[in-house]
Backbone as a printed PyTorch tensor [residue, N CA C, xyz], in Angstrom:
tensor([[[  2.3500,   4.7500, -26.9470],
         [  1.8190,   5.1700, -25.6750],
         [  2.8990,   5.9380, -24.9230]],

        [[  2.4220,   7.1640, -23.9120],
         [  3.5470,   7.4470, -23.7470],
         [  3.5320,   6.9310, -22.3010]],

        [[  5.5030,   6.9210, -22.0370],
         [  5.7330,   6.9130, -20.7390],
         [  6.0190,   7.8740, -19.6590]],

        [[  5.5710,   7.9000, -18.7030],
         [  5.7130,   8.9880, -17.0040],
         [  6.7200,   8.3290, -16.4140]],

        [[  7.6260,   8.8120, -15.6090],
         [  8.4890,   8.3700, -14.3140],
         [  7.6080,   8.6490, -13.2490]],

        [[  7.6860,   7.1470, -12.4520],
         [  7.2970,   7.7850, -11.5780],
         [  8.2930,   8.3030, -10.2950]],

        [[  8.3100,   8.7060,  -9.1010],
         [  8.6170,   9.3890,  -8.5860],
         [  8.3820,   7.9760,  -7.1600]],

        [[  9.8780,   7.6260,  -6.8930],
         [  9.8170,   6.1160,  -5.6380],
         [ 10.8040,   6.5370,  -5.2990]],

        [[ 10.6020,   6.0490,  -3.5510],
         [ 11.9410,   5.7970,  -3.3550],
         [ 13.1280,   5.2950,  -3.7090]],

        [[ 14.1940,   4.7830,  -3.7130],
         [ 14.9430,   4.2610,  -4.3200],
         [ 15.4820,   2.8340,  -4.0830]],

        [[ 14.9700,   2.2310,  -2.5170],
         [ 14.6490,   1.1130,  -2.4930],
         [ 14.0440,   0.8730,  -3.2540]],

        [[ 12.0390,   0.7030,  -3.4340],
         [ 11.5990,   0.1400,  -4.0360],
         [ 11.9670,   0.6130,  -5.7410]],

        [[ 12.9400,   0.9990,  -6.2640],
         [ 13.0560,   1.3280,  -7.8310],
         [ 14.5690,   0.4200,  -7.8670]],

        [[ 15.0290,   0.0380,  -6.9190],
         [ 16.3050,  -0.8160,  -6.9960],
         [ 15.2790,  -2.5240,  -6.7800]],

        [[ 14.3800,  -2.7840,  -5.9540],
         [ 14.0560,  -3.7230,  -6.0980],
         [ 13.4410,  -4.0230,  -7.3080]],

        [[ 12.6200,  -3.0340,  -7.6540],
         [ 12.1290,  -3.6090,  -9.4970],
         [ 13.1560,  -3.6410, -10.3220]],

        [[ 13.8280,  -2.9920, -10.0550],
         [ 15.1990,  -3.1170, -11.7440],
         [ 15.4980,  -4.6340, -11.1130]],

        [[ 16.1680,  -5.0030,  -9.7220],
         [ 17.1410,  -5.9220,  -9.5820],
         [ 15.9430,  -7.6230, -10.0070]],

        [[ 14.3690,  -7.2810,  -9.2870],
         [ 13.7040,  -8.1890,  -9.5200],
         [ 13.1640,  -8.7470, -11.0880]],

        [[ 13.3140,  -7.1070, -11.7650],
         [ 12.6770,  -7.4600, -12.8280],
         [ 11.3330,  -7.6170, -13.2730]],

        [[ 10.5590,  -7.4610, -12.0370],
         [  8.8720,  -7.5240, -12.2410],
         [  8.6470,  -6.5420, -11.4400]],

        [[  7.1090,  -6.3830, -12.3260],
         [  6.7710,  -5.0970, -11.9410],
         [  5.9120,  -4.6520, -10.7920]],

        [[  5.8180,  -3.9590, -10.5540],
         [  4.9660,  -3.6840,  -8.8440],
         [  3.6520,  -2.8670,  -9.2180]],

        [[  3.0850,  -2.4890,  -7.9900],
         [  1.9270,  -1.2240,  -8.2190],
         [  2.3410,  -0.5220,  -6.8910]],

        [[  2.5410,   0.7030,  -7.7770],
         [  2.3700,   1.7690,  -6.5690],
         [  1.1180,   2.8910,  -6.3420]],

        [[  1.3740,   3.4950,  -5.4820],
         [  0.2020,   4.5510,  -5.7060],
         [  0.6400,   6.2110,  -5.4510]],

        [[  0.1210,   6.7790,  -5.4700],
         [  0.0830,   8.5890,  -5.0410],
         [  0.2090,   8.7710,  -3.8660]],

        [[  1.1660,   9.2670,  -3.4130],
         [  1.0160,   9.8370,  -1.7710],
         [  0.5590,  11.2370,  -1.9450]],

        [[ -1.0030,  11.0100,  -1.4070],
         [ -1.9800,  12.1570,  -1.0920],
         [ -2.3260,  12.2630,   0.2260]],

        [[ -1.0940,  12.8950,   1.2070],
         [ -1.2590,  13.4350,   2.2440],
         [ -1.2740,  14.8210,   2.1840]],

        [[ -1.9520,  15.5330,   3.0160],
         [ -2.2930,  16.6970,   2.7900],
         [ -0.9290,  17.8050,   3.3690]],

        [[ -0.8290,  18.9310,   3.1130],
         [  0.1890,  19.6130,   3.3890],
         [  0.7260,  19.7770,   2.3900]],

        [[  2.4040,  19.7970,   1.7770],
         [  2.9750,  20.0430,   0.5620],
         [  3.1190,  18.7130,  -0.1530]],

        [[  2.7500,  18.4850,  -0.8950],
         [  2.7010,  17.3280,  -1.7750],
         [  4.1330,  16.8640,  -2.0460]],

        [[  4.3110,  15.6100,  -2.0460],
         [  5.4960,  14.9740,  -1.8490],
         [  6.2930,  14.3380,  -3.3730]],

        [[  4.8570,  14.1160,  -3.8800],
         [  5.6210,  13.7760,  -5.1040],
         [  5.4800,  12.3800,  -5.3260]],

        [[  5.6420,  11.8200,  -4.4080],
         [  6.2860,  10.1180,  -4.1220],
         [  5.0970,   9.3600,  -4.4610]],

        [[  5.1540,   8.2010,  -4.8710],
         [  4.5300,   6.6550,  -5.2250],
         [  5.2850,   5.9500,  -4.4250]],

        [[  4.0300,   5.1190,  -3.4690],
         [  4.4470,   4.2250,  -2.3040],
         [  3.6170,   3.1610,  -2.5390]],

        [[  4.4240,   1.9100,  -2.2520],
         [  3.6400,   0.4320,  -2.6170],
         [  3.0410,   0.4770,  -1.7630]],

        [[  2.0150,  -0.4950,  -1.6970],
         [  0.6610,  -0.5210,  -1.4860],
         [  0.8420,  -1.6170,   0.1340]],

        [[  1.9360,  -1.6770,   0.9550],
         [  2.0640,  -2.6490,   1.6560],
         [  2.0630,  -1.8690,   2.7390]],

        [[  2.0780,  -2.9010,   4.3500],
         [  1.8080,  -2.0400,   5.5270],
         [  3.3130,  -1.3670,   6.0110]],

        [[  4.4370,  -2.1670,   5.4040],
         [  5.7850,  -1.6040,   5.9580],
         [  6.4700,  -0.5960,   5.0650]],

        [[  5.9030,  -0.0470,   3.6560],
         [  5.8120,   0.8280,   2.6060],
         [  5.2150,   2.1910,   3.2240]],

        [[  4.2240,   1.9430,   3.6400],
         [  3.2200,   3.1640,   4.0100],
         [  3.6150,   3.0600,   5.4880]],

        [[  4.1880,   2.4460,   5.9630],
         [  4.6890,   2.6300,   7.2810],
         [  6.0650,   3.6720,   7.1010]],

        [[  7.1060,   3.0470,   6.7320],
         [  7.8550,   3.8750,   6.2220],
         [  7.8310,   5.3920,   5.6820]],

        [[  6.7620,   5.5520,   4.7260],
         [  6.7090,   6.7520,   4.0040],
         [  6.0590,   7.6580,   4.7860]],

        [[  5.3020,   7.0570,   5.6040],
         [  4.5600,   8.4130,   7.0500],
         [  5.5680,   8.8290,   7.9810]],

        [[  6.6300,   7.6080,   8.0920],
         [  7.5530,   8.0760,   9.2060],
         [  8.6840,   9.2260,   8.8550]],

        [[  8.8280,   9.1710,   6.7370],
         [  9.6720,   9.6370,   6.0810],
         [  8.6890,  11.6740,   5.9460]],

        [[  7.2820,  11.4420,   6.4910],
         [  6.9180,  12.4900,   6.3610],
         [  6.5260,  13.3010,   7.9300]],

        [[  7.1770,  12.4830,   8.6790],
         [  7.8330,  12.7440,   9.8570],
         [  6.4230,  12.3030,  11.1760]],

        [[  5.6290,  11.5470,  10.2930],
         [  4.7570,  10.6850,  11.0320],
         [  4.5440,   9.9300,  12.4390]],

        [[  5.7380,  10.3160,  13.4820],
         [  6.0210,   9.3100,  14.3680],
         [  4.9330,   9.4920,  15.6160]],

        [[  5.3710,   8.8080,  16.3820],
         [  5.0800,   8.9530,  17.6240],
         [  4.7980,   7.5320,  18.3160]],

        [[  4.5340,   7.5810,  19.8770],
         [  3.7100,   6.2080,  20.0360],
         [  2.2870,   5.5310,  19.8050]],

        [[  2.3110,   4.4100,  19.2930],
         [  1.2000,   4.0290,  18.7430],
         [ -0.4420,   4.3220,  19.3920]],

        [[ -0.1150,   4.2240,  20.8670],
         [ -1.6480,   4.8060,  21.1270],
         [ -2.2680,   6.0070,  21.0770]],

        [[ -1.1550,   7.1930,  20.7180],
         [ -1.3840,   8.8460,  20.3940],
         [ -2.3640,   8.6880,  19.0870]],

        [[ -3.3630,   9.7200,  19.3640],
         [ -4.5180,  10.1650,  19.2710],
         [ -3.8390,  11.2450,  17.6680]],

        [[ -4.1840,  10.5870,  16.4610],
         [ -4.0550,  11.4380,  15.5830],
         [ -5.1260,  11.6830,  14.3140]],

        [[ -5.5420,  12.5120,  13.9720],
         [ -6.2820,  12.9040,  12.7090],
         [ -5.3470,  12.4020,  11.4470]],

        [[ -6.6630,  11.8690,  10.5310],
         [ -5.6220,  11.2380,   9.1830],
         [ -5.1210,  12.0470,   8.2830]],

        [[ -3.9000,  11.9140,   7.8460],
         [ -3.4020,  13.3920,   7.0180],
         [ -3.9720,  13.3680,   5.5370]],

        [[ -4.9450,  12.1100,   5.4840],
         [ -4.9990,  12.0980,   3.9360],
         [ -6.1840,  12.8480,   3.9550]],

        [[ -5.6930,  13.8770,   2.6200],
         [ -6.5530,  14.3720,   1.9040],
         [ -8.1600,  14.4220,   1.7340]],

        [[ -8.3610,  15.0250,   2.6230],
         [ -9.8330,  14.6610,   2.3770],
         [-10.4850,  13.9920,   3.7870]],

        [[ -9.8980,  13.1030,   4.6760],
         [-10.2620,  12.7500,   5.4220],
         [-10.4240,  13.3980,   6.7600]],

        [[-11.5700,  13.4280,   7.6680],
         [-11.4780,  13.7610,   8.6180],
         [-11.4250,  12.5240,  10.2170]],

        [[-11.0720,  11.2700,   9.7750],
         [-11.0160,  10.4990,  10.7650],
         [-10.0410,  10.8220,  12.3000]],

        [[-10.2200,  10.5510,  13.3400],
         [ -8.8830,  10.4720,  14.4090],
         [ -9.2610,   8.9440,  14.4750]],

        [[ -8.3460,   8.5450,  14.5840],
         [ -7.5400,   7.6840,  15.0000],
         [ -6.5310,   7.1850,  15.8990]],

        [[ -6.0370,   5.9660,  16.3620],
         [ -4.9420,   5.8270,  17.0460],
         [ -3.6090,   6.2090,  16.0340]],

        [[ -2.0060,   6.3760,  16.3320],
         [ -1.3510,   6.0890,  15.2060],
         [ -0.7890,   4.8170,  14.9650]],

        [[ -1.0290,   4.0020,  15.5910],
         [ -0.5440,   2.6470,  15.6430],
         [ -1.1920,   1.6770,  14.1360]],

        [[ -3.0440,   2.4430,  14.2600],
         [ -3.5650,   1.7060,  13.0890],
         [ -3.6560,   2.7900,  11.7260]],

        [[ -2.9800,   4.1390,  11.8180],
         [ -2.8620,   4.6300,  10.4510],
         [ -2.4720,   4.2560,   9.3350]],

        [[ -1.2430,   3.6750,   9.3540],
         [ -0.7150,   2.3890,   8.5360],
         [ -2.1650,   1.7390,   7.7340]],

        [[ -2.6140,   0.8410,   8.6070],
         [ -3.9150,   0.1690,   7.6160],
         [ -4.6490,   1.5100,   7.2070]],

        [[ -4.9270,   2.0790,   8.2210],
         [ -5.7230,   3.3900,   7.5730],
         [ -5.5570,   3.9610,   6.1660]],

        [[ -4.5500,   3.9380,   6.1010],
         [ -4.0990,   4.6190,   4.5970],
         [ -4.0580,   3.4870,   3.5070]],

        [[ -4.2750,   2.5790,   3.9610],
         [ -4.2330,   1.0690,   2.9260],
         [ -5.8980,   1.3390,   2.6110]],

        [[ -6.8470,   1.4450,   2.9480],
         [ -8.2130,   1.7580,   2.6720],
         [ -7.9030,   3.0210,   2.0210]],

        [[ -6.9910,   4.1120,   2.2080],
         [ -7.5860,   4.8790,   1.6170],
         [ -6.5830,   4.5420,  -0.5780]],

        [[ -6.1350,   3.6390,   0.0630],
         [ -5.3630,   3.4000,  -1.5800],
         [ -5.9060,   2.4050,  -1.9270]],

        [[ -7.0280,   1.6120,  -1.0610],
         [ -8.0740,   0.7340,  -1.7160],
         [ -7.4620,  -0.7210,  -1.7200]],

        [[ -6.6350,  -0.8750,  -1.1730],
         [ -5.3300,  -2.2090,  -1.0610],
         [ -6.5640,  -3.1460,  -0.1470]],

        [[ -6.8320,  -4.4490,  -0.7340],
         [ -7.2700,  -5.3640,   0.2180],
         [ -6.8040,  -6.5660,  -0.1520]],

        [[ -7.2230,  -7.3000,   0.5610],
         [ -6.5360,  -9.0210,   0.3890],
         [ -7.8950,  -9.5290,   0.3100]],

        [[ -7.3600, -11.1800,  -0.6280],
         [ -8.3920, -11.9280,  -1.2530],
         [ -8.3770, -13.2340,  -0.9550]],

        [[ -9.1760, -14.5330,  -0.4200],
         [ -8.7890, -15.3890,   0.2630],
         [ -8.6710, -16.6480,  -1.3640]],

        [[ -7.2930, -17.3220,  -1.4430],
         [ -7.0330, -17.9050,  -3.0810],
         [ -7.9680, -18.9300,  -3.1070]],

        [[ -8.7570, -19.4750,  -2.1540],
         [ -9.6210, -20.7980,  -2.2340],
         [-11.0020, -20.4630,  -2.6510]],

        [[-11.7680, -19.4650,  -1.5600],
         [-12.9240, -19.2610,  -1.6630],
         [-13.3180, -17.8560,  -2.3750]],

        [[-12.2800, -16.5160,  -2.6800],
         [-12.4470, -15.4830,  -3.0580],
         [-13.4600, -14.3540,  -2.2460]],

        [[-12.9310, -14.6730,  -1.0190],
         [-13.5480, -13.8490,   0.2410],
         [-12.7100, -12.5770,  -0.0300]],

        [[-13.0620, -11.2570,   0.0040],
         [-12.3160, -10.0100,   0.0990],
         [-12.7630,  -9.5290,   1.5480]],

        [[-11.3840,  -9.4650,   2.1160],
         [-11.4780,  -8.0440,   3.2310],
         [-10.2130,  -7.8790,   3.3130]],

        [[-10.6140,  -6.0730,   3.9430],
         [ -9.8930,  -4.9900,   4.1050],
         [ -8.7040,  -5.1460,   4.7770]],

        [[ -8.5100,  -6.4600,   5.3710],
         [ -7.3040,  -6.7330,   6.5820],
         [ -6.6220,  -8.0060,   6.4780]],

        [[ -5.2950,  -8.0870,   6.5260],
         [ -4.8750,  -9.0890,   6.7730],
         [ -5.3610, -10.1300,   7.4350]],

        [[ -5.2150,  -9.1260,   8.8740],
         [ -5.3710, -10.1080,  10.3580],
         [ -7.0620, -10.4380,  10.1660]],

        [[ -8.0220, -10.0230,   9.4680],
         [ -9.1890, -10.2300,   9.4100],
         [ -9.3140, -11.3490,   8.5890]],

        [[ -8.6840, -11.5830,   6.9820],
         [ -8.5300, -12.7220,   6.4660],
         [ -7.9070, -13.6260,   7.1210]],

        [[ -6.5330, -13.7410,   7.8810],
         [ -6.0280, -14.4950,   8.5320],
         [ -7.0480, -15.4230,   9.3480]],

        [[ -7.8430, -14.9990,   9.7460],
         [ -8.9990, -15.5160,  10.9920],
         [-10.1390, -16.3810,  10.2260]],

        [[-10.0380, -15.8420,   8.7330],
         [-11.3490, -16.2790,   8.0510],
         [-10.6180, -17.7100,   7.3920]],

        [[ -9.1160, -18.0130,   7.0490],
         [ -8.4940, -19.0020,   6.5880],
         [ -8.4090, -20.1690,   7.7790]],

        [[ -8.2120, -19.2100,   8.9120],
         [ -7.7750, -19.9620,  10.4710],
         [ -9.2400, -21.0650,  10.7120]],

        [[-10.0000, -20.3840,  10.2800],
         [-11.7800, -20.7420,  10.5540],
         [-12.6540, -21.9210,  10.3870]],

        [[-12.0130, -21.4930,   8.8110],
         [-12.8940, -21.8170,   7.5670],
         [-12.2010, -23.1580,   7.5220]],

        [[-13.0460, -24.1870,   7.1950],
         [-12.2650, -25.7160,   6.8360],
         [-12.0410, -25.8740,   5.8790]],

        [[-13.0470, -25.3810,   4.4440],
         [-12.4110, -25.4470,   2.8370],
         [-11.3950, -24.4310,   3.1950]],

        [[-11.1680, -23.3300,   3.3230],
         [ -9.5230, -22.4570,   3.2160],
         [ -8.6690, -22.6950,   3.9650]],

        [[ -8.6650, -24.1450,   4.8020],
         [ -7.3430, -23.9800,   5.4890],
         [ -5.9850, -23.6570,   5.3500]],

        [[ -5.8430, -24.2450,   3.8250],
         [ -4.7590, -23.6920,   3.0110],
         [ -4.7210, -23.2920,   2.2210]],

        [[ -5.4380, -21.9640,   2.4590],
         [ -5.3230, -20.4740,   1.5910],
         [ -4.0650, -19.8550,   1.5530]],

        [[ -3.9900, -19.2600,   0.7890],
         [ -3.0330, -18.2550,   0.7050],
         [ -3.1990, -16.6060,   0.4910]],

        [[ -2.8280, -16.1680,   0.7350],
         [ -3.4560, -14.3600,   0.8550],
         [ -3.0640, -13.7300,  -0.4930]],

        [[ -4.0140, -13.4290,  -1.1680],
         [ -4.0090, -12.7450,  -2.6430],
         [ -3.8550, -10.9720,  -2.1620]],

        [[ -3.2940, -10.1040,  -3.1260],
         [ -3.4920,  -8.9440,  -3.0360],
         [ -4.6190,  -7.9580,  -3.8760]],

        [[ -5.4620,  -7.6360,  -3.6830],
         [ -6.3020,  -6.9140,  -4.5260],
         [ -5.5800,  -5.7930,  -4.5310]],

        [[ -5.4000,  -5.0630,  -5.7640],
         [ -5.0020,  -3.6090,  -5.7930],
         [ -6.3950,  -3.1080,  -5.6050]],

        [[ -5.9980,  -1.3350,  -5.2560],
         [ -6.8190,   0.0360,  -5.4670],
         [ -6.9440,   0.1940,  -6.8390]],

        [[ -7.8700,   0.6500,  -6.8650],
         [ -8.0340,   1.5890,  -8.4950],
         [ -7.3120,   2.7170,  -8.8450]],

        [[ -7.0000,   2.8230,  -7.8400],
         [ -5.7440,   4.0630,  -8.1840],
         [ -4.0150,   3.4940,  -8.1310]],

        [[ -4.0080,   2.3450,  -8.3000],
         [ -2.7130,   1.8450,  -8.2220],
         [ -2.2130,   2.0540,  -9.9730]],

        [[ -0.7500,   2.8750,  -9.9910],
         [ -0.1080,   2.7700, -10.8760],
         [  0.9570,   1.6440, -11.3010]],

        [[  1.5010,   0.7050, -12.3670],
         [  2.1590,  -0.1250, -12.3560],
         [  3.6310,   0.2100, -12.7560]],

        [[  4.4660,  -0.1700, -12.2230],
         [  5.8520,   0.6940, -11.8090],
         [  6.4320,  -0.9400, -13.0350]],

        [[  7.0940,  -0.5960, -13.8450],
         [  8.0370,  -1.8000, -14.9570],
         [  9.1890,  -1.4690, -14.5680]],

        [[ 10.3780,  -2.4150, -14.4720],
         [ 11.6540,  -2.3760, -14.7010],
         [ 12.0010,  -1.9000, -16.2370]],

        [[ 12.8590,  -0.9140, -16.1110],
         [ 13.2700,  -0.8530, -17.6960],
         [ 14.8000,  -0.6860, -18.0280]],

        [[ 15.4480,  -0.9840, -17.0340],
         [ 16.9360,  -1.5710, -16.8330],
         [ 17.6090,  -0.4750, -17.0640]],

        [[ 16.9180,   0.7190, -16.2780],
         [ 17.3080,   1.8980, -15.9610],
         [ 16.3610,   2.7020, -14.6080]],

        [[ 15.3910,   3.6730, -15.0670],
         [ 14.1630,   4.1710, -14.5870],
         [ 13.2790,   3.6450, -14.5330]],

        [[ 12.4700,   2.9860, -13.6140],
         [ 11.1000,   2.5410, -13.3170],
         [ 10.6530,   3.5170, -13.7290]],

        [[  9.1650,   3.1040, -14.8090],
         [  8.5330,   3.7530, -15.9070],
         [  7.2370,   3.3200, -15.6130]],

        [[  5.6570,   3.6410, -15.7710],
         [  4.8060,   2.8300, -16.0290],
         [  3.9760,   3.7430, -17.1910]],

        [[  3.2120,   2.3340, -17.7760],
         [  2.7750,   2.9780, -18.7830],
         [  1.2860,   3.7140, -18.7820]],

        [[  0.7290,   4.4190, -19.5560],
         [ -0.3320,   5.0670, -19.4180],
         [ -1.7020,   4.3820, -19.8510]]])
């Protein structure tokens, strides 16, 4: 089979070599010049990588989503999750196997619920998540 590099920051390609297990990343498909980059699928990942594509501002500014394809506005405070829907990232509740789109939305359904009181928050990947291996050099994943 063959192998691709993928294309990470270098935090997350120092945390897989040093951890040793492997992650999922995905495509950064923001629109404009294509970046190249695979960003994990988390809210401080994709937080990061919008700010690295010069994403800032204060959170209640009024912005259109840069991804590809989308025509949403939005606040920028909730783009972050925004872009977690669009890489298909949701959480899964470990007791009852409730899926939603949000942390803080599962959080409420564990907080709630009397069988899940002590749940724990599963990650569902996207379908478009690639799996990033340590290979005690280049993070590689396979095809």
């Amino acid at each position: 089979m063959p192998l691709d590099t993928l294309n990470v920051d270098p935090e997350t390609a120092f945390r897989v070599e040093q951890s040793g297990q492997p992650l999922i990343v995905y495509e950064c498909k923001l629109e404009g010049v294509p970046c190249g980059m695979f960003v994990e699928g988390t809210t401080s990942a994709v937080s990061a990588h919008l700010r690295g594509h010069g994403i800032i501002g204060p959170d209640s500014a009024k912005i259109g989503c840069p991804w590809a394809g989308c025509s949403k506005t939005l606040k920028r405070g909730g783009l972050t999750r925004h872009i977690l829907t669009h890489l298909g990232v949701k959480v899964r509740c470990s007791i009852c196997g409730v899926v939603r789109c949000r942390h803080d939305v599962l959080r409420a359904h564990i907080r709630h619920s009397e069988l899940c009181h002590f749940a724990f928050i599963e990650i569902v990947h996207g379908p478009e998540g690639r799996l990033l291996v340590p290979t005690g050099g280049t993070a590689t994943h396979q095809v």
